[in-house]
VEXDOKE-242320 format. One record per residue: x, y, z of N, C-alpha, C in turn; residue number from 1. Coordinates in pm, 1 decimal. Each point is the difference from the previous one (the first is absolute). Example, Ala and Ser with C-alpha at 12.3 -4.5 7.8 and 13.67 -1.06 7.14 Angstrom:
<pts>
1319.0/-569.0/780.0/-89.0/119.0/0.0/90.0/120.0/0.0/1
-35.0/105.0/-72.0/82.0/119.0/6.0/-77.0/109.0/73.0/2
</pts>
This chain:
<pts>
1782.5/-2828.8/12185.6/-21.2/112.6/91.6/107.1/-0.9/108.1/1
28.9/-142.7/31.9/64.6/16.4/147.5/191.7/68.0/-112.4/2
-10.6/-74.9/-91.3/171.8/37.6/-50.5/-2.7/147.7/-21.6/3
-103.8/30.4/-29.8/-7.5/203.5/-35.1/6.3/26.4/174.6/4
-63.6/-34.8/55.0/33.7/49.3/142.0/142.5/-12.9/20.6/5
82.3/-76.4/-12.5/120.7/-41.9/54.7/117.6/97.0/-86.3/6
-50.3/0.5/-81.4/80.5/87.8/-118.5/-17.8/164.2/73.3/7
-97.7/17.7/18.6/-1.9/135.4/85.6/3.4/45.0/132.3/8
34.7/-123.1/83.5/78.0/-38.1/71.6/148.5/93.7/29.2/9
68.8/-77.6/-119.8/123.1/-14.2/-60.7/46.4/133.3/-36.5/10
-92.7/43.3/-54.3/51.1/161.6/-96.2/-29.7/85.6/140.4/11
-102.3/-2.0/90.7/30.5/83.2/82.4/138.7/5.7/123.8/12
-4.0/-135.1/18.0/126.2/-17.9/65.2/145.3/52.3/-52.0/13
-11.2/13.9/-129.4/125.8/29.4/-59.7/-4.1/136.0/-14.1/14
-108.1/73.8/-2.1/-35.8/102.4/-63.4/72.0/109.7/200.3/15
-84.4/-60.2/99.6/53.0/31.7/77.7/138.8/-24.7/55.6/16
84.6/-118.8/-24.1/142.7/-38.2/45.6/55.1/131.7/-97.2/17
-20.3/31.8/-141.4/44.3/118.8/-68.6/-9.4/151.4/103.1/18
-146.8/-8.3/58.9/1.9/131.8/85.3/63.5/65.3/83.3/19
43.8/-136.1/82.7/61.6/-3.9/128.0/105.4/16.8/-25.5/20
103.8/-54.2/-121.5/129.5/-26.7/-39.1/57.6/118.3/-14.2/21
-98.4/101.8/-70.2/-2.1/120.4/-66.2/7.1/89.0/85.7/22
-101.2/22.8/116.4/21.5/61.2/120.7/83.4/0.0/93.1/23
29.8/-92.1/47.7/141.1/-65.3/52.5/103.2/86.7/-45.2/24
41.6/-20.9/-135.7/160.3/21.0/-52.4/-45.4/140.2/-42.3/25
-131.0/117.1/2.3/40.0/135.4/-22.1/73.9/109.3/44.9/26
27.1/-37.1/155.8/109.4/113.3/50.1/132.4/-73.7/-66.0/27
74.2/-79.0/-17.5/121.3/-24.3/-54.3/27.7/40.8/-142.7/28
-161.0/-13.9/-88.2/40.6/9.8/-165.8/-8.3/210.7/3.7/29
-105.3/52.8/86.1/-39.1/130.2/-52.7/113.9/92.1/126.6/30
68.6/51.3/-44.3/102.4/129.9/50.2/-43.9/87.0/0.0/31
20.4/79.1/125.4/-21.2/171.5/-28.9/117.7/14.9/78.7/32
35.2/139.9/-105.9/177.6/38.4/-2.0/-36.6/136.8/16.6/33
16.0/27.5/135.4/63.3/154.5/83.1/42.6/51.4/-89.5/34
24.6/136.0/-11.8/85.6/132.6/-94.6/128.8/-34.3/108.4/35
89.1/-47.9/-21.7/140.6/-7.7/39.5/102.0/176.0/34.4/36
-2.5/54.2/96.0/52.8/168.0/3.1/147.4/25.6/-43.9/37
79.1/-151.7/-24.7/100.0/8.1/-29.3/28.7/8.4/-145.7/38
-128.3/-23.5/-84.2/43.0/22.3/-150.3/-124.5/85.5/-74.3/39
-89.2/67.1/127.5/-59.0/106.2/-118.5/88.6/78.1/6.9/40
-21.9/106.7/-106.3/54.6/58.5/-62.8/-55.1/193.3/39.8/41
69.6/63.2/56.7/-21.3/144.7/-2.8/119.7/144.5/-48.7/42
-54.5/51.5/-106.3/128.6/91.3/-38.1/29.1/81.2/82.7/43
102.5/89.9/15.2/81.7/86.2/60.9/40.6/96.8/-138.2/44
-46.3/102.4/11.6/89.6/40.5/-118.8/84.1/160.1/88.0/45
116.8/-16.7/-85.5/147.2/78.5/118.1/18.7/66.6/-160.6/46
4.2/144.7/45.8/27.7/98.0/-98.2/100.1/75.7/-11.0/47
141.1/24.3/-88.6/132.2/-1.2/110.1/13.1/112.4/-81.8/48
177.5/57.4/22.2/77.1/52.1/-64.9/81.9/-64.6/-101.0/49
108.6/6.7/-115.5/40.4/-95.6/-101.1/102.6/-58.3/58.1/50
57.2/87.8/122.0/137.9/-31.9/31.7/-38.5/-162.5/106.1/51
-77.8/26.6/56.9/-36.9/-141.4/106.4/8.1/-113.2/-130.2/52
-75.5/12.9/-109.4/-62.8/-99.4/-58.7/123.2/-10.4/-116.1/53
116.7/118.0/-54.7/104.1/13.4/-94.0/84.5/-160.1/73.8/54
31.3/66.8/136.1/109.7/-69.6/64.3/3.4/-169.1/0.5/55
-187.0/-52.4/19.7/7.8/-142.8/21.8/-32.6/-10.5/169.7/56
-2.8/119.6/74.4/-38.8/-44.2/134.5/-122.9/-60.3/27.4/57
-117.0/94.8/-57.3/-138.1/-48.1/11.3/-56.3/-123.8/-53.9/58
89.7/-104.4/-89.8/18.0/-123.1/-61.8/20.4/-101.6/141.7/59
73.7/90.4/52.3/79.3/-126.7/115.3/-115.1/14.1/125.9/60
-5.2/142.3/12.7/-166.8/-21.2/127.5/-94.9/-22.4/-19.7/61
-59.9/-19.9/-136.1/-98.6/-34.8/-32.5/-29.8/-137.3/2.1/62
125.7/-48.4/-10.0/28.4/-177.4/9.8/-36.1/-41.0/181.3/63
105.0/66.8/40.4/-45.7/-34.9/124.2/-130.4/38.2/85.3/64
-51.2/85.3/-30.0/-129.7/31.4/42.4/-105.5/-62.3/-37.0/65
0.7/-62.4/-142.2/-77.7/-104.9/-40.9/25.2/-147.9/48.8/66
98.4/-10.6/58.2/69.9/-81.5/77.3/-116.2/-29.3/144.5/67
6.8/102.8/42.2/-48.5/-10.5/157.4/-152.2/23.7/8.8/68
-39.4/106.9/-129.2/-160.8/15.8/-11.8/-22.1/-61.0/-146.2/69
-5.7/-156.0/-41.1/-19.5/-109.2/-44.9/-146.5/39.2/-107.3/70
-73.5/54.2/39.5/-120.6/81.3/4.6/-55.8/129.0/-116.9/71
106.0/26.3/21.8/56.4/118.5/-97.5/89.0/43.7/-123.4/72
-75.6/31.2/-98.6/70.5/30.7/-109.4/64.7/196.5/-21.5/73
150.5/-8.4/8.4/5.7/132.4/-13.3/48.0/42.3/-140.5/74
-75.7/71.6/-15.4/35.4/88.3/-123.5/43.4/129.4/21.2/75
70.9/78.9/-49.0/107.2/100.3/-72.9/-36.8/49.0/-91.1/76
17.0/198.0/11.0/-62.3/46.7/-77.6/138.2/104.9/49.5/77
47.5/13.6/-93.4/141.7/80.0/-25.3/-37.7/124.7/-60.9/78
74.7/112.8/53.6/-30.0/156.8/-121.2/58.8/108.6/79.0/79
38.0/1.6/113.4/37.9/133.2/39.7/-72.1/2.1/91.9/80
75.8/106.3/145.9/-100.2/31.2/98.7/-123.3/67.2/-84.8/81
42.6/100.9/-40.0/-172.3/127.2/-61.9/-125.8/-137.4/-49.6/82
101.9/-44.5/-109.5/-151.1/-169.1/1.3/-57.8/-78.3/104.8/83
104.3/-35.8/41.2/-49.3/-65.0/143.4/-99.3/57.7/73.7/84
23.0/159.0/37.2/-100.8/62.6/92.8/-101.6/-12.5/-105.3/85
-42.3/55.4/-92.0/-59.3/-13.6/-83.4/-107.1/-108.1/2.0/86
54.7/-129.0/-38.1/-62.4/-134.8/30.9/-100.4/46.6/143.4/87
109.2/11.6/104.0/-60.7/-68.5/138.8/-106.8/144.2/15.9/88
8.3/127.5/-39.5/-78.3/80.5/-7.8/-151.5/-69.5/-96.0/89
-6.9/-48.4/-91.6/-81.4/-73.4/-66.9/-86.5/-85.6/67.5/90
71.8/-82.4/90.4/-40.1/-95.0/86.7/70.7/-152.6/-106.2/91
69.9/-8.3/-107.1/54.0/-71.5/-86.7/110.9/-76.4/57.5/92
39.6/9.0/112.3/115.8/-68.5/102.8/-27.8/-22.7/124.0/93
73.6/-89.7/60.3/-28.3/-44.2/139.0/69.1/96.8/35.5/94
158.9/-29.9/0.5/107.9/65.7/73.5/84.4/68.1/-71.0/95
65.8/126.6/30.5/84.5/104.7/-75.5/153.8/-98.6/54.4/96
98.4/-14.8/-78.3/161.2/38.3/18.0/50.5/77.4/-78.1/97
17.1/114.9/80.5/79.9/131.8/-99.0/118.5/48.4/118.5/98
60.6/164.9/-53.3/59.3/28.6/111.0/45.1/170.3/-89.7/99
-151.1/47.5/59.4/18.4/105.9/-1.7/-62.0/101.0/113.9/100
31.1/11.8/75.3/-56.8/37.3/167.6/-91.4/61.4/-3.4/101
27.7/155.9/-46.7/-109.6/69.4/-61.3/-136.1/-6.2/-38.4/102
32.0/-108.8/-113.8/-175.8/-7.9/-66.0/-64.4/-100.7/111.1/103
155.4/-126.3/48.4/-113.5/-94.4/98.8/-51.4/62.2/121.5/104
47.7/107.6/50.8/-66.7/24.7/107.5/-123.0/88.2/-16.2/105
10.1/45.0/-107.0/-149.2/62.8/-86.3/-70.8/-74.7/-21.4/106
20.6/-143.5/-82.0/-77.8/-107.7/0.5/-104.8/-41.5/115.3/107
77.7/-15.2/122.5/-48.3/-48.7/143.2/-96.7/94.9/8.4/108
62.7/151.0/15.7/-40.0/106.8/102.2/-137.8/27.7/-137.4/109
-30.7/-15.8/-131.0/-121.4/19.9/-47.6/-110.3/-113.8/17.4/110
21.4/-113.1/50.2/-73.5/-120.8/49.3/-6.6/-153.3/-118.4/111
117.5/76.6/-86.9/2.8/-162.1/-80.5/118.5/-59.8/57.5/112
29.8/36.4/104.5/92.7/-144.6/19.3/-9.1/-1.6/189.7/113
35.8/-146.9/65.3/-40.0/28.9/86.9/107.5/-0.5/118.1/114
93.6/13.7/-82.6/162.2/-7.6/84.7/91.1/1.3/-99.1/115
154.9/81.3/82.4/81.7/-9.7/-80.7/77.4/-83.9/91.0/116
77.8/-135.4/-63.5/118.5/-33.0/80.3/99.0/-16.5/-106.2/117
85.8/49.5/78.7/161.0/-9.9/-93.8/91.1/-150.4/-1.0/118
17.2/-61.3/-80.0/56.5/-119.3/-52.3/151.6/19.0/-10.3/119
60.2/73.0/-84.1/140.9/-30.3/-11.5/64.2/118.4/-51.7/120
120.6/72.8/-35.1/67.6/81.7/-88.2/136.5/-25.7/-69.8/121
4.1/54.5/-86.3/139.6/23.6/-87.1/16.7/143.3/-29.7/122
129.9/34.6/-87.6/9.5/86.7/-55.2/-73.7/54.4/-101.1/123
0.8/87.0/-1.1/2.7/75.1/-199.7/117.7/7.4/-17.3/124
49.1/-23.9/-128.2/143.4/64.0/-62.1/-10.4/77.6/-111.7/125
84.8/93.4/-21.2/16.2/102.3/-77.1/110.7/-97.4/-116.6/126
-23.1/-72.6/-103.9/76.3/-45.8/-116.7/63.2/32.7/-105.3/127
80.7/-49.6/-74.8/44.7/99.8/-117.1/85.7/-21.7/-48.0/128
54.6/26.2/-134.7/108.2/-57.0/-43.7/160.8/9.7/85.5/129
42.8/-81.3/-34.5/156.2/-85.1/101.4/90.9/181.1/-25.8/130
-24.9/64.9/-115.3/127.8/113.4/-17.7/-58.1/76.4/88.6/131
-117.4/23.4/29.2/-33.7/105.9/89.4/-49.7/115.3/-55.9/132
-30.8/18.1/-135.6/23.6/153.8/-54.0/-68.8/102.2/28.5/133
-93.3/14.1/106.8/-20.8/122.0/67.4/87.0/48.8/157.5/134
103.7/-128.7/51.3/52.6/26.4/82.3/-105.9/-2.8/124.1/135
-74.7/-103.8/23.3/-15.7/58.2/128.6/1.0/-139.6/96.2/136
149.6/-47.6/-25.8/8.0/-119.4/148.1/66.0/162.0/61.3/137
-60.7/-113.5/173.3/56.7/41.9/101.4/-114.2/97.4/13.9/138
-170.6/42.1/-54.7/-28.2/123.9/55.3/-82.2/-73.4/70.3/139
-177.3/55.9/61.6/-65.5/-74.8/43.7/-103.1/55.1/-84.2/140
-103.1/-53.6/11.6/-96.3/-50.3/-114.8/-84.7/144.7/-45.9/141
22.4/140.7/85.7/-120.4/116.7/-64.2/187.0/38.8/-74.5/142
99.7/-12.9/79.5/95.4/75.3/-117.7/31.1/-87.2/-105.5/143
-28.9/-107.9/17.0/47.0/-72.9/-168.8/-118.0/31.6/-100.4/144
-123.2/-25.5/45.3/-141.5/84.5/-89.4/47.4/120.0/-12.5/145
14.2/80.7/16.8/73.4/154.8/-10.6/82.8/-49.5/-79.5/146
158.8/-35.8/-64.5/100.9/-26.9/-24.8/-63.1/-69.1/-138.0/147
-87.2/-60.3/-9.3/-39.0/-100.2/-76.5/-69.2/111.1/-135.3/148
-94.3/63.2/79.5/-116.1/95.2/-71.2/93.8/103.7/-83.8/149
119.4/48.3/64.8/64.6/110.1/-53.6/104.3/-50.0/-151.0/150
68.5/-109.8/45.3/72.6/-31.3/-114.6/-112.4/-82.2/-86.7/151
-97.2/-50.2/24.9/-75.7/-14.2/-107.4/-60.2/85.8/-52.2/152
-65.3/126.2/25.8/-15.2/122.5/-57.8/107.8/98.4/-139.6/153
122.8/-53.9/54.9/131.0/41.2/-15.9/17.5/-83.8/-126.0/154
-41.7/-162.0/-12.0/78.4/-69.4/-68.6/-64.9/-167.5/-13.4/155
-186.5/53.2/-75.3/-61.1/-119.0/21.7/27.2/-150.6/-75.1/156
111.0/64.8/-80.2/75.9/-181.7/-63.2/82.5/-48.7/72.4/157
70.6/35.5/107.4/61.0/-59.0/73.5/-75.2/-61.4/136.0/158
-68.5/136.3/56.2/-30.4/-58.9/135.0/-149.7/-28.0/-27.5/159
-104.3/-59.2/31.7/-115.8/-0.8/34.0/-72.9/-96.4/147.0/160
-141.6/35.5/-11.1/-31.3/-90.4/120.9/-133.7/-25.2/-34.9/161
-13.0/-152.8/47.2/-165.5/-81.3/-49.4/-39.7/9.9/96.0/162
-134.9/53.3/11.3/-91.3/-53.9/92.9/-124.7/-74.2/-70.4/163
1.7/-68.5/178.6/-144.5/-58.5/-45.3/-133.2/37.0/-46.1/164
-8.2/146.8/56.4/-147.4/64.5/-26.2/-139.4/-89.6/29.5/165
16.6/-93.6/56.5/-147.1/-18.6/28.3/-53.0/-56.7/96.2/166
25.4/133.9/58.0/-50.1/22.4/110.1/20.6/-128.7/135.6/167
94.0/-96.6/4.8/-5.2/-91.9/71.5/88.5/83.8/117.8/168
40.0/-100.5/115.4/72.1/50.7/97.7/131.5/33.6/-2.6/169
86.2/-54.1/-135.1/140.4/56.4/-39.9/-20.3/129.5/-89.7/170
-97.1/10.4/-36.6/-87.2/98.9/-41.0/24.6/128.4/68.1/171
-108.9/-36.6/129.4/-33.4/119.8/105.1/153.2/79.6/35.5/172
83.9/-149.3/42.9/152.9/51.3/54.3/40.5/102.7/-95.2/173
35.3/-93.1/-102.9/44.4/114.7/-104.6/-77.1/135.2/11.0/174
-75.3/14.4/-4.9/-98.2/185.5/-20.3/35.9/72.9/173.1/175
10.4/-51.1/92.1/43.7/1.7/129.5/108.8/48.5/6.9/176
84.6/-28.2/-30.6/168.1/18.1/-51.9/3.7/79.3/-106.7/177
-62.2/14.2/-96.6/5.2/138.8/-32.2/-13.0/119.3/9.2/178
-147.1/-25.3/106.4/0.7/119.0/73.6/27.0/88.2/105.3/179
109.2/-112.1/34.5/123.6/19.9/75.0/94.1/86.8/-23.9/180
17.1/-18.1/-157.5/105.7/69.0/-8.7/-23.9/173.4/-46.2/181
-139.7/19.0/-6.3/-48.5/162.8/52.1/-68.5/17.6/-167.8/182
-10.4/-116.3/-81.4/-76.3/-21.8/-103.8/-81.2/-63.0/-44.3/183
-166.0/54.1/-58.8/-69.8/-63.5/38.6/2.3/-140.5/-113.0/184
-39.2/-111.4/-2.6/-64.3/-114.5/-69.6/-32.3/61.5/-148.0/185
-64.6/71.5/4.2/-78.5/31.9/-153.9/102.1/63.3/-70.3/186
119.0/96.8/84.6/65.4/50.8/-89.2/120.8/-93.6/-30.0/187
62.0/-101.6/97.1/74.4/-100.1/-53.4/-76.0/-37.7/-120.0/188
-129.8/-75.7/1.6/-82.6/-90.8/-176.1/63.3/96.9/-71.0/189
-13.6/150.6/-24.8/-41.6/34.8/-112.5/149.1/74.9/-41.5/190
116.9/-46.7/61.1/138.4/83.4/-19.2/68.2/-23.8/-73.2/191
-35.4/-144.3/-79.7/53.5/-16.4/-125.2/70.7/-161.4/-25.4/192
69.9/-23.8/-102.4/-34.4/-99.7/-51.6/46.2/-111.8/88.6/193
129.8/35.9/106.3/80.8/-65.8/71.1/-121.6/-66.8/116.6/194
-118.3/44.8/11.4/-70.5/-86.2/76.5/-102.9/-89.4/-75.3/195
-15.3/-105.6/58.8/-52.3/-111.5/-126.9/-121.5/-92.1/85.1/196
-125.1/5.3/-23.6/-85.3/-85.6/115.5/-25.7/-114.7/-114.2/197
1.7/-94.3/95.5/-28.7/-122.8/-27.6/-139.9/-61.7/-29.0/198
-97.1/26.6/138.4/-156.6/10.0/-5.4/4.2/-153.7/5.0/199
110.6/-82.9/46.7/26.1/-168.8/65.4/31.5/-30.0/134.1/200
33.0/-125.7/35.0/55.1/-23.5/95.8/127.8/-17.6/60.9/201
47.5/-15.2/110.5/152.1/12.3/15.8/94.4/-102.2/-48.2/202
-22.6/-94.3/-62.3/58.9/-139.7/-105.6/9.3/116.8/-103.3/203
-80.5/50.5/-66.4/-5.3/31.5/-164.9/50.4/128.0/15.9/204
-7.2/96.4/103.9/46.6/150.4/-8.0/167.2/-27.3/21.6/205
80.1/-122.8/104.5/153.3/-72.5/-36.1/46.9/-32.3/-104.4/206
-102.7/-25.6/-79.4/31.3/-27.4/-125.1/-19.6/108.3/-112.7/207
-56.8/79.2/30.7/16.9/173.9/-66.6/84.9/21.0/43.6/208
67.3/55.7/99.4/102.3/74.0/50.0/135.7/-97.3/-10.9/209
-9.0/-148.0/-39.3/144.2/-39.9/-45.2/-4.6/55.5/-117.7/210
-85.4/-9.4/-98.2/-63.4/-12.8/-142.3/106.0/158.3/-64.4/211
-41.8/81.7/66.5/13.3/155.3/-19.3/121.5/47.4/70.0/212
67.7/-83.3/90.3/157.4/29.3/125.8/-83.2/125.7/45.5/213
-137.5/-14.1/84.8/-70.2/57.4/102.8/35.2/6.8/124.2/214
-34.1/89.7/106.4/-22.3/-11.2/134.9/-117.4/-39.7/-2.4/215
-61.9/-62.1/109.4/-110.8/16.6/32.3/21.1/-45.7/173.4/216
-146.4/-45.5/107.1/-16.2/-6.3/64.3/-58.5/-129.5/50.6/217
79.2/-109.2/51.6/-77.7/-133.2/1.9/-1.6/-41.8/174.2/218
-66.8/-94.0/-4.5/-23.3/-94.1/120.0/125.8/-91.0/-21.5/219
88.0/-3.0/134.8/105.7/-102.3/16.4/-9.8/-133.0/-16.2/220
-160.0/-56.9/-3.0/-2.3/-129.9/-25.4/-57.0/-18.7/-130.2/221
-54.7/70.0/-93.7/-41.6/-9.1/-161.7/161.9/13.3/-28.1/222
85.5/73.4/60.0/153.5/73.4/-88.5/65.8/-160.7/15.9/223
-9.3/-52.9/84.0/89.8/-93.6/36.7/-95.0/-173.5/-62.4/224
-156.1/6.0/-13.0/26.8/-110.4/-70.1/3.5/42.6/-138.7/225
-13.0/123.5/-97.8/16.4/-6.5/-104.7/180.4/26.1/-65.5/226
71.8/24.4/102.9/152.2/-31.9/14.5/43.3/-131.9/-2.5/227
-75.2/-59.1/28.2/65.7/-148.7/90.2/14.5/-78.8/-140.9/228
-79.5/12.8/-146.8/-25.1/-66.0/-84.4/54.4/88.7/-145.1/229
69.0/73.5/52.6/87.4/100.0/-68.9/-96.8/72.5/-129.2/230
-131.7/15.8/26.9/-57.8/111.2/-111.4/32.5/121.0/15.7/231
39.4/38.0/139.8/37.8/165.7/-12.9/149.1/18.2/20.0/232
50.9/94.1/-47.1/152.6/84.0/63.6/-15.0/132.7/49.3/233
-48.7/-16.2/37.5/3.3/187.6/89.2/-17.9/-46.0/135.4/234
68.8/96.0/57.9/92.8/-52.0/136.3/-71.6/87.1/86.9/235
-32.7/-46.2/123.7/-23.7/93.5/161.7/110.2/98.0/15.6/236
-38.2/113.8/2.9/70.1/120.3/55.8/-10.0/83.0/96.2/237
-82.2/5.6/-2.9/-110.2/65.6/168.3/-52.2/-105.0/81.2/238
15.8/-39.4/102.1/-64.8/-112.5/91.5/-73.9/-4.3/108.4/239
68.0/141.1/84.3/-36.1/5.7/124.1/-80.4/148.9/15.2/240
-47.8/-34.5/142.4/-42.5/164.3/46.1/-162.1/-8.2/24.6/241
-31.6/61.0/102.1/-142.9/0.5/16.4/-100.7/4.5/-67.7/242
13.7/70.4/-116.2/-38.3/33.6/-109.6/-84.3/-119.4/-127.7/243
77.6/-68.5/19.5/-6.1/-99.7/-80.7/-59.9/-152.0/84.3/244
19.4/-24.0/123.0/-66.6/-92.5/61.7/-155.6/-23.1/-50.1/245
-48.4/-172.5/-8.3/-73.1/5.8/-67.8/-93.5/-137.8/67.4/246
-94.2/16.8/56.8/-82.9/-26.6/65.9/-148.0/-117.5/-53.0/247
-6.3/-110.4/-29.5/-131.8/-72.8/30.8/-82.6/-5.2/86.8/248
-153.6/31.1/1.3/-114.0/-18.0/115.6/-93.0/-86.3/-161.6/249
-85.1/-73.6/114.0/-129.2/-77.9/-9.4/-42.5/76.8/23.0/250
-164.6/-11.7/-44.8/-132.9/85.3/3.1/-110.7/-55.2/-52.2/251
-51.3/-78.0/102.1/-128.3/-81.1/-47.3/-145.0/96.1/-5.0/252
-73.4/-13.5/-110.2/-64.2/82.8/-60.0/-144.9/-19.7/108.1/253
-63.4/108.6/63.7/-86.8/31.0/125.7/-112.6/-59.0/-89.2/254
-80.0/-124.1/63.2/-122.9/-99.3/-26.0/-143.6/117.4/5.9/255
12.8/108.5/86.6/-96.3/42.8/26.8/-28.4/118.9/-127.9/256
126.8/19.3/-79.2/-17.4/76.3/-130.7/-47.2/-93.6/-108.0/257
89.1/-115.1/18.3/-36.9/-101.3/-127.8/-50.6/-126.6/73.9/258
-127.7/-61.6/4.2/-29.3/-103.9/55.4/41.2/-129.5/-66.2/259
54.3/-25.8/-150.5/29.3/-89.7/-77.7/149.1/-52.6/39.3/260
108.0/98.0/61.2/59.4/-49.4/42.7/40.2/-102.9/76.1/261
135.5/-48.9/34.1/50.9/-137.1/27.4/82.3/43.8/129.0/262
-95.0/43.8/96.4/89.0/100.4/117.2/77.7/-80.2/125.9/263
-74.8/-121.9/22.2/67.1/-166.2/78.4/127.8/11.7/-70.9/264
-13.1/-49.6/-132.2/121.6/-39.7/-88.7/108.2/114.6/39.7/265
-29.7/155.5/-49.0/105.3/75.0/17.3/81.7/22.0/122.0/266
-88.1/-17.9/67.7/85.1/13.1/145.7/13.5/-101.2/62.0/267
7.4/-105.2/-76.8/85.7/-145.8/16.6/145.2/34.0/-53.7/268
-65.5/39.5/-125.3/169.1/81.3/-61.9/109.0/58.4/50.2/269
-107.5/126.1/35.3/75.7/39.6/96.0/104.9/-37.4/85.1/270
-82.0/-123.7/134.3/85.4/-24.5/89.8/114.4/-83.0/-68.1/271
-56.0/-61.8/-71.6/123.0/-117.8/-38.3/87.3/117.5/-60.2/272
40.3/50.0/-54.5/93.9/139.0/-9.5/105.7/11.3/39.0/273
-112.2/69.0/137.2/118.3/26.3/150.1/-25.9/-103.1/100.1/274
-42.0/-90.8/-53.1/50.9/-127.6/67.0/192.3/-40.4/-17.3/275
38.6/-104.2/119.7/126.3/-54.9/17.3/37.1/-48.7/-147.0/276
-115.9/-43.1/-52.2/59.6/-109.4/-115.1/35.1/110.9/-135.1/277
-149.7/68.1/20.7/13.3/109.9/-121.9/120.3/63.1/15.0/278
51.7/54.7/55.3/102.9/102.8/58.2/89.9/-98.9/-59.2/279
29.8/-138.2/27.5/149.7/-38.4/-27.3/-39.2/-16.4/-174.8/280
-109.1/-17.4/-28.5/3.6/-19.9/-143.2/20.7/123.0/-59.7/281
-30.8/141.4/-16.0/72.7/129.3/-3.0/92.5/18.0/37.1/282
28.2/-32.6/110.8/187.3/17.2/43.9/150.6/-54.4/-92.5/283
-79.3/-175.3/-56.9/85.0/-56.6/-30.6/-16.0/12.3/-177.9/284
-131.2/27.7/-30.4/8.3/50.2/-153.5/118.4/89.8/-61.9/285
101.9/-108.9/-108.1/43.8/46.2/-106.2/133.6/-33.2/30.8/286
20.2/-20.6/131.3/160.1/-44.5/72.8/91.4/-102.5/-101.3/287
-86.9/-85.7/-8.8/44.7/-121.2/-99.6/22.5/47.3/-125.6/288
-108.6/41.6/-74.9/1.2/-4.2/-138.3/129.1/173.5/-34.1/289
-44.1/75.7/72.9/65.6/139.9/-54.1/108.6/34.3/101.9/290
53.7/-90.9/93.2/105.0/8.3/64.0/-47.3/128.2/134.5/291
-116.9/45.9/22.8/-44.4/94.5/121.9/-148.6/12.3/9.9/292
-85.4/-7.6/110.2/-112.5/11.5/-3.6/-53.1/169.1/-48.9/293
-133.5/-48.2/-67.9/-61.5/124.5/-83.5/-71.0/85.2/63.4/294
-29.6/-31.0/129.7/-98.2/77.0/119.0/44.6/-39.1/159.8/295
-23.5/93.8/52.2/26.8/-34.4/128.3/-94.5/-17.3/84.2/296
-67.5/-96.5/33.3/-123.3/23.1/136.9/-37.7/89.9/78.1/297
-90.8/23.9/47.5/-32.9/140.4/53.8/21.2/-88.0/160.5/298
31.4/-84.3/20.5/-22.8/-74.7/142.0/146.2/69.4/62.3/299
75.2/29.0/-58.7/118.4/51.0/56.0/2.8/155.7/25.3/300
-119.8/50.7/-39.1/6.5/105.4/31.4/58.1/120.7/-150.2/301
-75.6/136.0/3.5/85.6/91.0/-144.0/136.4/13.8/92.0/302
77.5/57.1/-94.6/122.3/105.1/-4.8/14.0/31.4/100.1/303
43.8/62.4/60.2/-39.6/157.8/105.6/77.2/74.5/-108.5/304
</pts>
């Protein structure tokens, strides 16, 4: 009797040195791990024009913006201003980059977007084969469309002109400029064979209009990186003139139309933009690789 006592003794003593041991060492063995803000994860999705996303710029800010908001995954959704609004009309985008003034300030002023700010500009150029064969260096951009329309009417195996047709913001220009020249859009489509739509983007409509020794109508920074790697030969002929100036704004899509939106994120975007840093990263894009930058910052101010 007394050794069964002692024996249970024994097992309780051990049974408790186990308890204590156990209790003791539970805050060191059991962790609880905070959500860390530096590596969840929230999308941004930025709905552009082809030419931002053709060129390789939106590659390089997207880097750095993921850079500084650690936080954030941005995604890119490329197609043309008309898509873009489209999207952010949907509520399918955070933030618009296009640059077509017009529809964005329609955008704002109908309540899907909740600001316009302007980011950066380049040209449009009027392109085309190196011989020239409608003759129109030296005009400015409603008399070379004029000049263009007539000898292609005249003589659609020699001269013609691609457009993009759909509906993006090199798009709009183009129909703008035609109806400049005191003719409307519908009757340029339908005048015959010398006009040629593409229904692509400004990479693939450069590559129609080398394809065919076309004019067409491009963005100075799609012309110059798809130059730089020698897929096209058709040369800038028209460059300058009010006409043709060509304009980027942001447009983060209004939370109070679409509540699913990412409206913090966009107008984080935003600033970093027209922020110091953004600005030199637009400023200094393309200097290196294509021998001149592809956009100019809006921090310096347009034209006069």
């Amino acid at each position: 009797m007394r050794k069964a006592f002692f024996i249970l003794i024994i097992l309780l003593s051990v049974f408790l040195a186990i308890g204590c041991t156990g209790t003791e060492e539970q805050p060191n063995t059991t962790t609880i791990t905070e959500p860390n803000a530096t590596t969840a994860t929230s999308k941004l999705i930025v709905s552009t024009t082809t030419s931002l996303e053709d060129t390789g710029l939106l590659e390089e800010i997207e880097a750095a913006f993921e850079d500084k908001y650690p936080g954030v995954d941005v995604l890119v959704i490329s197609g043309g201003t008309g898509i873009a609004i489209q999207y952010g009309e949907r509520g399918d985008a955070d933030i618009l980059l296009t640059h077509d003034k017009s529809r964005e300030e329609e955008f704002v002023n109908n309540g899907f977007g909740t600001n316009r700010t302007e980011i950066a500009y380049n040209y449009f150029w009027i392109v085309g084969p190196e011989d020239d064969p409608a003759g129109i260096t030296g005009l400015n951009a409603t008399e070379a469309f004029t000049k263009i329309m007539e000898e292609g009417q005249n003589n659609s195996d020699l001269v013609k002109f691609a457009s993009r047709g759909d509906d993006s913001g090199t798009h709009a220009r183009e129909k703008k400029i035609w109806e400049s020249t005191g003719v409307s859009y519908g009757e340029v489509n339908s005048s015959g064979e010398w006009y040629i739509e593409s229904g692509r983007g400004m990479g693939e409509t450069l590559l129609l209009a080398n394809e065919q020794d076309a004019y067409t109508l491009t963005d100075s920074g799609t012309f110059l990186a798809y130059t730089n790697d020698g897929r096209i030969e058709v040369v800038p002929i028209v460059t300058t003139g009010d006409e043709l100036l060509n304009v980027y704004a942001a447009m983060p899509v209004n939370p109070e139309r679409h509540s699913n939106v990412n409206y913090e994120g966009a107008q984080n975007f935003v600033d970093f933009l027209i922020s110091p840093e953004g600005q030199e990263i637009i400023g200094n894009y393309g200097s290196e690789q294509y021998g001149e930058p592809l956009f100019t910052p809006i921090s310096g101010g347009l034209p006069s």
